[in-house]
MILOZA-647202 format. One record per residue (C-alpha): residue number from 1; x, y, z; residue in one letter. Coordinates in steps of 0.001 Angstrom, whole numbers, plus 500000, padded with zeros to 6 digits. Layout:
// residues N
num:NUM, x:X, y:Y, z:Z, residu:A
...
//
This chain:
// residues 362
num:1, x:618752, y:030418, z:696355, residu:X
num:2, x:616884, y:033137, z:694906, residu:X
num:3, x:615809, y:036983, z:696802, residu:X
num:4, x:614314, y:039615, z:695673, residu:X
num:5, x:614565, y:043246, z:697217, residu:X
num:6, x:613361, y:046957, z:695906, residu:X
num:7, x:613997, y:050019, z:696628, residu:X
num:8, x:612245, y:053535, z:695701, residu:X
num:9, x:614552, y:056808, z:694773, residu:X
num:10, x:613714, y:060073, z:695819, residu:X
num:11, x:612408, y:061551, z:692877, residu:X
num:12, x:609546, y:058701, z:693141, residu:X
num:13, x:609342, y:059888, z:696984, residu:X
num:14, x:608835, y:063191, z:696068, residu:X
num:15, x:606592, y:062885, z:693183, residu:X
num:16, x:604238, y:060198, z:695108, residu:X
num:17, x:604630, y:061321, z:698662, residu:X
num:18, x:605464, y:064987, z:698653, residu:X
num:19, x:608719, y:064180, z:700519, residu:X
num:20, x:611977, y:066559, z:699941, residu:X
num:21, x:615331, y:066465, z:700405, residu:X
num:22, x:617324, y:069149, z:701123, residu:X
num:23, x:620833, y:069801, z:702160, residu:X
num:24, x:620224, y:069297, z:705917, residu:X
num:25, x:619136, y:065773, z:704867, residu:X
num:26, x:622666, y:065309, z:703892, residu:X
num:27, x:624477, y:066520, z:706377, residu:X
num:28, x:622389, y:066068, z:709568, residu:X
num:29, x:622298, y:062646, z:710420, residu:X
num:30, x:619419, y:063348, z:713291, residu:X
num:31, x:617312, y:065206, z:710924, residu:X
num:32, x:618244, y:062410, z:708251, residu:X
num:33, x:616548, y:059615, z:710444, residu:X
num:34, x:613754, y:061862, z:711384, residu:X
num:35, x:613094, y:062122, z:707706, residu:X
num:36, x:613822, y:058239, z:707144, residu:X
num:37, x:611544, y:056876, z:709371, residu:X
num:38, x:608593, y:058809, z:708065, residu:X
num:39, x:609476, y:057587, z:704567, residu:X
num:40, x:609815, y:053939, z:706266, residu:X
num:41, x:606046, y:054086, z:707754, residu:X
num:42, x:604916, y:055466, z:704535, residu:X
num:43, x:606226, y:052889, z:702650, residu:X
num:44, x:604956, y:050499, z:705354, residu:X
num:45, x:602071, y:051278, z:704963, residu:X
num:46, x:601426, y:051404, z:701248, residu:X
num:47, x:603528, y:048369, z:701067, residu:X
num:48, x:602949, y:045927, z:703490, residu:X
num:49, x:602983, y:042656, z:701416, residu:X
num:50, x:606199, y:043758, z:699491, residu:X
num:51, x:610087, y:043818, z:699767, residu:X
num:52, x:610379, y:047644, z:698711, residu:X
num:53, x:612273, y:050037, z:701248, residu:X
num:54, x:613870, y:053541, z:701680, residu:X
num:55, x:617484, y:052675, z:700600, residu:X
num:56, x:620298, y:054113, z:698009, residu:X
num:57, x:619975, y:051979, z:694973, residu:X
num:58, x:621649, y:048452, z:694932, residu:X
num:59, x:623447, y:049708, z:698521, residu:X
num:60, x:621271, y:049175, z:701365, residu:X
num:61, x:620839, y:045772, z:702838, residu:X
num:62, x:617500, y:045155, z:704276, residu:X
num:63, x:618713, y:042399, z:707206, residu:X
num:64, x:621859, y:044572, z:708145, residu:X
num:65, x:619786, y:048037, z:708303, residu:X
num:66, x:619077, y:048898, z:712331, residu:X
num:67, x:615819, y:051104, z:713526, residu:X
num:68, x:618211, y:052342, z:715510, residu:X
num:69, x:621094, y:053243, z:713197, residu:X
num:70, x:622717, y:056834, z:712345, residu:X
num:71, x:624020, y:057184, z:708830, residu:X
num:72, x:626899, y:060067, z:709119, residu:X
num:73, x:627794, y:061152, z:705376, residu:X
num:74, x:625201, y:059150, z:703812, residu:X
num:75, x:626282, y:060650, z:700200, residu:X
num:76, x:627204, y:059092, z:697262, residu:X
num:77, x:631312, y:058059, z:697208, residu:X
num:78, x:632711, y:059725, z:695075, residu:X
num:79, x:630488, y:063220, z:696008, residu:X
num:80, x:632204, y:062963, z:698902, residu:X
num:81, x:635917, y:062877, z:697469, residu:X
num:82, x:634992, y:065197, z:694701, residu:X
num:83, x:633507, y:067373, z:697996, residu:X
num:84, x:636805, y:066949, z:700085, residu:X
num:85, x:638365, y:068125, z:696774, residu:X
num:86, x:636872, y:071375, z:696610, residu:X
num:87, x:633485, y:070977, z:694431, residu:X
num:88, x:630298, y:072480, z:695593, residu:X
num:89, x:627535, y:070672, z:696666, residu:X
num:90, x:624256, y:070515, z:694422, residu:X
num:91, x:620980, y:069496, z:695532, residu:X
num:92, x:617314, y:069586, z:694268, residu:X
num:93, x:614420, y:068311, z:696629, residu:X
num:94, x:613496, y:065697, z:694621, residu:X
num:95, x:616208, y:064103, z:692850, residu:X
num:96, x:619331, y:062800, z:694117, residu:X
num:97, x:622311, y:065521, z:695258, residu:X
num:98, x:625191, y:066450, z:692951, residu:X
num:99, x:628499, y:068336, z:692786, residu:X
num:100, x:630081, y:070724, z:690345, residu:X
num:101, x:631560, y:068566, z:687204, residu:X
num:102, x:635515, y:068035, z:687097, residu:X
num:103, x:636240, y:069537, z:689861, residu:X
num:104, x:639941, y:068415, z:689703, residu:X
num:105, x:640251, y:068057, z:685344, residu:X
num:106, x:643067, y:071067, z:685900, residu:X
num:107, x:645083, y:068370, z:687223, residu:X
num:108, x:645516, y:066054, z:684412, residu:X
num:109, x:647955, y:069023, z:683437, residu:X
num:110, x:649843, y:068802, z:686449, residu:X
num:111, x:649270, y:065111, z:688400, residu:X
num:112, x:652565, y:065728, z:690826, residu:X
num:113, x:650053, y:068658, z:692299, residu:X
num:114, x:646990, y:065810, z:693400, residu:X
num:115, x:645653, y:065978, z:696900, residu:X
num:116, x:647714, y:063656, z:699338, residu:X
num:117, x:645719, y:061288, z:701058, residu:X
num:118, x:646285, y:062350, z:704563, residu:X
num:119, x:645059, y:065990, z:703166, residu:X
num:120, x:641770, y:064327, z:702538, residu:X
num:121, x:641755, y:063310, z:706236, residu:X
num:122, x:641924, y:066531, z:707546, residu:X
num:123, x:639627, y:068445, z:705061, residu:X
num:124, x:636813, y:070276, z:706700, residu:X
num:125, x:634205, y:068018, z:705462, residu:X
num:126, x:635793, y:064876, z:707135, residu:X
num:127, x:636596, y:066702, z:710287, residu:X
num:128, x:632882, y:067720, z:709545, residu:X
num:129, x:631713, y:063995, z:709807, residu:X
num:130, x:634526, y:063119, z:711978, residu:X
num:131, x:633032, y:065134, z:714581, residu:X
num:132, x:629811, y:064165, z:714075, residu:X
num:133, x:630235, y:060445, z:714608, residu:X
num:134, x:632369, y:061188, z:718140, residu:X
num:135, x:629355, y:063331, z:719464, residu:X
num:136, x:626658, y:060794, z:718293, residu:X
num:137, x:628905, y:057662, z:719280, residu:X
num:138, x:628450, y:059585, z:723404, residu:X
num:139, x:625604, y:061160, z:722716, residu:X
num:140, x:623598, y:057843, z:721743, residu:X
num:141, x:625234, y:055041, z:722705, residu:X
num:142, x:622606, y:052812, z:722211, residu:X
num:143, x:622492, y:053713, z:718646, residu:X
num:144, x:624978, y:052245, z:715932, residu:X
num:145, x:626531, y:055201, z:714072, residu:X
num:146, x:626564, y:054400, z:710303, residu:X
num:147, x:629756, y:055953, z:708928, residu:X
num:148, x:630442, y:057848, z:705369, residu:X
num:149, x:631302, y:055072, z:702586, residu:X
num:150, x:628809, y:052680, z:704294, residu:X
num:151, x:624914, y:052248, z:704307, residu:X
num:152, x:624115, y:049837, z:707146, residu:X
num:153, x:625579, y:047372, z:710111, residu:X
num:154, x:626829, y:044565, z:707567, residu:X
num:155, x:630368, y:046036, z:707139, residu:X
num:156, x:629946, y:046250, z:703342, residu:X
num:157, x:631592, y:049632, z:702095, residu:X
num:158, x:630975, y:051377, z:698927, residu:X
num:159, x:632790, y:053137, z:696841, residu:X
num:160, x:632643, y:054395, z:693252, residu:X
num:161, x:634827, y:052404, z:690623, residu:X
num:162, x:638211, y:053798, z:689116, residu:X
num:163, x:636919, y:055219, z:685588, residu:X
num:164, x:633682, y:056046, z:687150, residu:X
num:165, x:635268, y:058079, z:689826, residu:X
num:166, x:638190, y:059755, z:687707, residu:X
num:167, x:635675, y:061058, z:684965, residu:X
num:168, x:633483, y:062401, z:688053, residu:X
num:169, x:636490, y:064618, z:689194, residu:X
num:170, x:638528, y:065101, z:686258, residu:X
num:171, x:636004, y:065459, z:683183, residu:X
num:172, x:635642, y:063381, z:679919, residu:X
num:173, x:638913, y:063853, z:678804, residu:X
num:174, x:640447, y:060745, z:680680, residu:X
num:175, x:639005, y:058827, z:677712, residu:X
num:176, x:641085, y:060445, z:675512, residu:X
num:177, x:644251, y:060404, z:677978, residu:X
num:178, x:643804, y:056407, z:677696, residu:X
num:179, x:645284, y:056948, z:674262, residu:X
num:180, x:647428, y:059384, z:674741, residu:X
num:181, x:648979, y:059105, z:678057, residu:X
num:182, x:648095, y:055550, z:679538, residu:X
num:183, x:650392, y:055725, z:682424, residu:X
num:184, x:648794, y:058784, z:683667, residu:X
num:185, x:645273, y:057626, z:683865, residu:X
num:186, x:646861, y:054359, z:686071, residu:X
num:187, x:648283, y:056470, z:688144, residu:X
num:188, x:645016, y:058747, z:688675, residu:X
num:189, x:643044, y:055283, z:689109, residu:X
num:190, x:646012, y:054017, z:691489, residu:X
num:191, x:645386, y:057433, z:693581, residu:X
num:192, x:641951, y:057093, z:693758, residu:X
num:193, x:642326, y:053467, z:694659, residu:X
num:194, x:644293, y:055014, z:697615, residu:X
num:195, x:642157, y:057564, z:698636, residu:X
num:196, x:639347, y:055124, z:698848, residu:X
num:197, x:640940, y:052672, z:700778, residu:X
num:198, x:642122, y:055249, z:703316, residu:X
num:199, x:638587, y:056681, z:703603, residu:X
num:200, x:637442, y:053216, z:704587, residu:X
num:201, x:639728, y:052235, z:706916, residu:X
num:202, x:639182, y:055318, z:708477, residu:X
num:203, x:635745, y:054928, z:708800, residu:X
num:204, x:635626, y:051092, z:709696, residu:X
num:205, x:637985, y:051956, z:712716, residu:X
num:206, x:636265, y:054992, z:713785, residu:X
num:207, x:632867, y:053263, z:713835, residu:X
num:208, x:634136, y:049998, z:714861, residu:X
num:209, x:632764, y:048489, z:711571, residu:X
num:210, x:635178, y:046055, z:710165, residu:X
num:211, x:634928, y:045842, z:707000, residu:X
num:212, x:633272, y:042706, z:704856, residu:X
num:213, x:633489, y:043447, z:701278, residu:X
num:214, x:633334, y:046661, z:699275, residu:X
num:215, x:630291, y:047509, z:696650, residu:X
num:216, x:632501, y:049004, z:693705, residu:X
num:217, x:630083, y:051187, z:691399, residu:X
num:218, x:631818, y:050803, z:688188, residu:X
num:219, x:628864, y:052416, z:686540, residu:X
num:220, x:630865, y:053736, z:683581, residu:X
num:221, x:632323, y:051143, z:682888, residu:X
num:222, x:630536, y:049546, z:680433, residu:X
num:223, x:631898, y:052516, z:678040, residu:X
num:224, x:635328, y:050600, z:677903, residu:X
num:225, x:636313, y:047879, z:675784, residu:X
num:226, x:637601, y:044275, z:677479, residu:X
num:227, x:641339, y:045743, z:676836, residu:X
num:228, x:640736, y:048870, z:678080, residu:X
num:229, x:639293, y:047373, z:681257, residu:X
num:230, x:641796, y:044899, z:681588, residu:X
num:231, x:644570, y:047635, z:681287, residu:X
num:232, x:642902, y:050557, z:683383, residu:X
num:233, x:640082, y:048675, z:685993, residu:X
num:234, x:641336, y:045272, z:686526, residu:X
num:235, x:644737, y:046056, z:688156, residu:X
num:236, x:643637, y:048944, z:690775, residu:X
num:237, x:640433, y:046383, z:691439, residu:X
num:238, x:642655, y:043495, z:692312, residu:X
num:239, x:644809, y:045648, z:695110, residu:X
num:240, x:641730, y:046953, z:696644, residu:X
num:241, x:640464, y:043346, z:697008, residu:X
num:242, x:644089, y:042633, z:698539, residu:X
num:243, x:644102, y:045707, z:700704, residu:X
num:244, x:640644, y:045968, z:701262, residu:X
num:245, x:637871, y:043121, z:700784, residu:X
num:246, x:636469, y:040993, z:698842, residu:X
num:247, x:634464, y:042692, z:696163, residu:X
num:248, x:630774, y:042930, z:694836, residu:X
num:249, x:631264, y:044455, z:691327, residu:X
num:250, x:628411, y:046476, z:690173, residu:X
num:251, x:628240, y:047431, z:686522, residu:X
num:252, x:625460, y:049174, z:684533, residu:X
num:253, x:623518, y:047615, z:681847, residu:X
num:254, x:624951, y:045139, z:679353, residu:X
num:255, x:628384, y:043999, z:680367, residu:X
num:256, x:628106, y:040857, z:678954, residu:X
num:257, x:631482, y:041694, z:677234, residu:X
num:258, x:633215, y:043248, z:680308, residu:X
num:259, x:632701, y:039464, z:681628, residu:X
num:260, x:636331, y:037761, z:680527, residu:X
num:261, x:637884, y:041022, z:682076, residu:X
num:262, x:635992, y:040507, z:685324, residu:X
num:263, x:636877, y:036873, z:685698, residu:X
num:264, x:641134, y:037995, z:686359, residu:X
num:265, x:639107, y:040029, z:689718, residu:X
num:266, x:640912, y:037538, z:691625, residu:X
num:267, x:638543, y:038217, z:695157, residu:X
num:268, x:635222, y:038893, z:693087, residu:X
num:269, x:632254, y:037490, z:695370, residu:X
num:270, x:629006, y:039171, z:693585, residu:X
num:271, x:628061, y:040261, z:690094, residu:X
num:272, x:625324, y:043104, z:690242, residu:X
num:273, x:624569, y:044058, z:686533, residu:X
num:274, x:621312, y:044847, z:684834, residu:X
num:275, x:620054, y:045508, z:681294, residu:X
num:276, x:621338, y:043528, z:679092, residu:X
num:277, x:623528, y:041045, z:680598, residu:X
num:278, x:623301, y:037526, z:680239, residu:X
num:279, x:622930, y:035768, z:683599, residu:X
num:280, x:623746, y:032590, z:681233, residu:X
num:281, x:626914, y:033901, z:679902, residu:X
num:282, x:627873, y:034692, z:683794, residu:X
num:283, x:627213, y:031526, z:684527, residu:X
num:284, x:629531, y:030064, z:681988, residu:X
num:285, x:632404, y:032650, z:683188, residu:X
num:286, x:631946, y:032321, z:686499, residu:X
num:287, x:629938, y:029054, z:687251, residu:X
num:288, x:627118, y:027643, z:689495, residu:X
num:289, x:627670, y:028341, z:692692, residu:X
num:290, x:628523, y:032464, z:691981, residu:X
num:291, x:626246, y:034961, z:693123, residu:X
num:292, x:624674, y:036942, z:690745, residu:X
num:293, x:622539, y:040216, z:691510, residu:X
num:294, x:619959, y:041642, z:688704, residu:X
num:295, x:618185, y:044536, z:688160, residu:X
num:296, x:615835, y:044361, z:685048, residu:X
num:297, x:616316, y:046328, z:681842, residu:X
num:298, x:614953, y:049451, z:682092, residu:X
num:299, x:612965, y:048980, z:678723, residu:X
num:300, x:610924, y:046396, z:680637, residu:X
num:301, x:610456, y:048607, z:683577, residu:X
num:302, x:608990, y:051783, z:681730, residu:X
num:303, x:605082, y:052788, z:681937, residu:X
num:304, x:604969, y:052005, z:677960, residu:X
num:305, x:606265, y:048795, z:678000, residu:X
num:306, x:604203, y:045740, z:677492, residu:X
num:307, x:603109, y:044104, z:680899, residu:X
num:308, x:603744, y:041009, z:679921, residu:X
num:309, x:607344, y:042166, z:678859, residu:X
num:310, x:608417, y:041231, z:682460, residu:X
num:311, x:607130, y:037358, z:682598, residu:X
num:312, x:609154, y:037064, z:679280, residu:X
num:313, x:612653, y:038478, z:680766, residu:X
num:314, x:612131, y:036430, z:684270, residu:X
num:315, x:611445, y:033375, z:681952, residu:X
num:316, x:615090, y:033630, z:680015, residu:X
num:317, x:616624, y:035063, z:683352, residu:X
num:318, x:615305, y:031754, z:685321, residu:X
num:319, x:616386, y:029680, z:682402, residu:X
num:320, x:620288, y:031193, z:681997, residu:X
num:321, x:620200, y:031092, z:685397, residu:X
num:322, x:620524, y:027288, z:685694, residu:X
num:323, x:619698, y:027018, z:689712, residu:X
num:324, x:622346, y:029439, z:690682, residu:X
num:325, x:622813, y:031845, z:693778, residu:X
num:326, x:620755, y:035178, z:692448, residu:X
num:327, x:619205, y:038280, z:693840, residu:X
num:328, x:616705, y:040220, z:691941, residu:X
num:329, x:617037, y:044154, z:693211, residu:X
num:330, x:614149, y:046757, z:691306, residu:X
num:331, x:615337, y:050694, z:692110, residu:X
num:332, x:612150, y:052786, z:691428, residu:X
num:333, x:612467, y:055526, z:689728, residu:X
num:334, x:609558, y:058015, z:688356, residu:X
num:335, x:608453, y:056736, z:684957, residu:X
num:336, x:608577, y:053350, z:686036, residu:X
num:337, x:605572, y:051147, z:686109, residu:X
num:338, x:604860, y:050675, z:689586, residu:X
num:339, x:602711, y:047747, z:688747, residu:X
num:340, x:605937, y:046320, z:686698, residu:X
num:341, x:607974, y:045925, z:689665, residu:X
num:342, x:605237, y:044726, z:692383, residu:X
num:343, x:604540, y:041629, z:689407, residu:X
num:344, x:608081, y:040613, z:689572, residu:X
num:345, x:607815, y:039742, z:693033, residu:X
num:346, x:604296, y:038468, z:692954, residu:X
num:347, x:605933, y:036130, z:690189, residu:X
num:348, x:608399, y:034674, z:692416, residu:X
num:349, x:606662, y:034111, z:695155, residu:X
num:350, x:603843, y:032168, z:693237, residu:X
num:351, x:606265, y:029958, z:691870, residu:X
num:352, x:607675, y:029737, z:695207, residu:X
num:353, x:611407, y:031122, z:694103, residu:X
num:354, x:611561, y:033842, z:696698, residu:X
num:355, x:609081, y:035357, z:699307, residu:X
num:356, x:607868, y:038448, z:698743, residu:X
num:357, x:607753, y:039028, z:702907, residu:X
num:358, x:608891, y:042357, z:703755, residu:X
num:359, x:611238, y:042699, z:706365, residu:X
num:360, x:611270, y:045310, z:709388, residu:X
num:361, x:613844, y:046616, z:710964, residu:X
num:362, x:615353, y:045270, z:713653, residu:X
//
C-alpha cells in the first residue's frame, strides 16, 4: 500500500499567505484554532485536488486530526523540556519558535544536580498547560483536548530522540563527552528517556489519550556512527518501546548506515527517513511487509533543480521499494518548488499508486 501526504511550514504560510505566528499562537490553544482554521480554508481553497494540510512536519495525521480538536502545548518536544528547564522562549512570525541554546550544558559539570522528574511536573509551564486542558476539558466538552507531546486523536506521541534532545539542552559538547566520559552521556540520555516518558503518561492520562506509539525525532542522529548509535541511542530507544510504545523512528537524511543499528529497536513499527536513504537497503534490513515513510531529498525539492529530477527519484524509490508498505510525506518549506511537490502526487495517482484525494476533517 502506498499514501502520500504534505504538509506546508510556516515560513511558506507567511511568505505566501501573510499569516504570522506569534507567541499567543503557542500558548493559547483558542486563539491557536482560530488561527488554524483560517490556514485550513486557505489551504482548502488553493488546494482542493491535493493531500497538503496545516500540520508540524512528519507529525500530524490527516485521518486522526478532529475540526473540533484543541491542541494544548502544541510546541516542539524538546522546546518544551528545554522550557520547563529554564530557557526562554524565541519566536519570529514566520518561522518556527525556538529557545535559548544549552540551556542546561552547566550540568555536564555537575549531573547529580539534573532536574528530577516530578520537578518537571510541577514547573510553571506544565501547571501552565495543566490548567489549561482542565478548563477546556469543562469548558468544551464536546471538543477533544489535544495534549502537549501529541498532535492529533490517534494516540501517537512525539518526542525528540536522545542525542537530538541532549545537544538541544546541553550544547555540542556531548559529542565530545562520548569520548571522554561515555557513562555520563547514558545517563543524560537515560534521564531524558525518563523525563519523556513521564511527560507522556502524564498527558495520555490527563487527556484520556492512551497512547499508540511514539514518533521519536532522532534528527541528529545521522551525525553518529553505527557504534556510537548502538552504544548511546539503541539502549534508551529499546526501554521507551518497553515502557512506552511501539516506535516510529524518524531520522534525517541519509541513514542508510544507521540501518544495522536500527534493526536491534526491538518494537520498531515505521521508518521515516528522507534524503538519501535507500528504501532498497531498508527493505533488505527490515523486509517486505515494514512500513517505510519518505520524504524526498531536498536537492530534488529546490526551485533550481531539474523538474524532471523528481520522476527519476520516484522511479528508483518505486523500484527499491519492491511492493512494500510506504508513505510518501513532502514538508514545504520556502525555496521549495511548489510545482515539485504537487507532481509527486499527480505521479502517483496517474499510475494509480495512491490518490491524491484530500481529506477533511472530521
Amino acid at each position: 500500500m502506498i499514501k502520500i501526504q504534505g504538509s506546508v511550514s510556516k515560513g511558506w504560510l507567511n511568505q505566501e499567505a501573510g499569516f504570522k505566528f506569534d507567541e499567543r499562537y503557542y500558548f493559547d490553544p483558542e486563539y491557536r484554532w482560530d488561527l488554524d482554521n483560517k490556514i485550513d480554508r486557505y489551504l482548502d481553497e488553493r488546494f482542493p485536488d491535493y493531500p497538503l494540510y496545516n500540520m508540524e512536519s512528519k507529525l500530524g495525521q490527516m485521518e486522526y486530526t478532529r475540526e473540533k480538536q484543541l491542541l494544548v502545548g502544541g510546541i516542539q518536544p524538546n522546546l518544551i523540556v528545554g522550557l520547563a528547564a529554564g530557557a526562554k522562549f524565541f519566536c519570529d512570525v514566520d518561522k518556527d519558535s525556538d529557545i535559548s541554546i544549552r540551556p542546561l550544558e552547566s550540568m555536564l559539570e555537575t549531573p547529580e544536580k539534573l532536574p528530577k522528574v516530578e520537578d518537571f511536573l510541577i514547573s510553571p509551564l506544565i501547571q501552565q498547560f495543566d490548567e489549561q486542558i482542565l478548563r477546556l476539558q469543562a469548558e468544551k466538552p464536546d471538543y477533544r483536548i489535544i495534549p502537549p507531546y501529541f498532535w492529533d486523536t490517534s494516540g501517537r506521541a512525539t518526542i525528540h530522540g536522545f542525542i537530538t534532545t541532549s545537544m538541544k539542552l546541553f550544547g555540542e559538547n556531548i559529542f565530545l563527552m562520548m569520548v571522554d566520559d561515555p557513562d555520563l552521556v547514558n545517563e543524560i540520555h537515560g534521564w531524558i528517556t525518563d523525563v519523556y516518558t513521564a511527560l507522556i503518561q502524564h498527558y495520555s492520562r490527563m487527556a484520556n489519550l492512551p497512547v499508540t506509539s511514539v514518533h521519536v525525532g532522532e534528527c541528529t542522529g545521522t551525525m553518529l556512527s553505527p557504534d556510537q548509535y548502538n552504544d548511546f541511542i539503541i539502549p534508551h530507544a529499546n526501554r521507551l518501546g518497553d515502557e512506552v510504545g511501539p516506535l516510529r523512528w524518524h531520522s534525517c537524511g541519509d541513514s542508510n548506515h544507521l540501518l544495522e543499528p536500527l534493526s536491534e529497536v526491538e518494537k520498531l513499527g515505521i521508518i521515516d527517513t528522507g534524503s538519501g536513504t535507500k528504501v532498497s537497503l531498508v527493505r533488505d534490513e527490515f523486509g517486505p511487509d515494514f512500513e517505510v515513510n519518505l520524504a524526498p531529498p531536498v536537492d530534488v525539492l529546490m526551485e533550481r533543480a531539474d523538474p524532471a529530477d523528481i520522476d527519476r527519484w520516484l522511479d528508483e524509490v518505486l523500484e527499491g521499494n519492491a511492493e512494500g508498505p510506504l508513505k510518501f510525506v513532502c514538508h514545504v518549506e520556502p525555496g521549495y518548488s511548489l510545482d515539485t511537490c504537487l507532481r509527486l502526487a499527480d505521479l502517483l495517482d496517474q499510475r494509480g499508486l495512491a490518490s491524491k484525494q484530500r481529506l477533511s476533517k472530521s
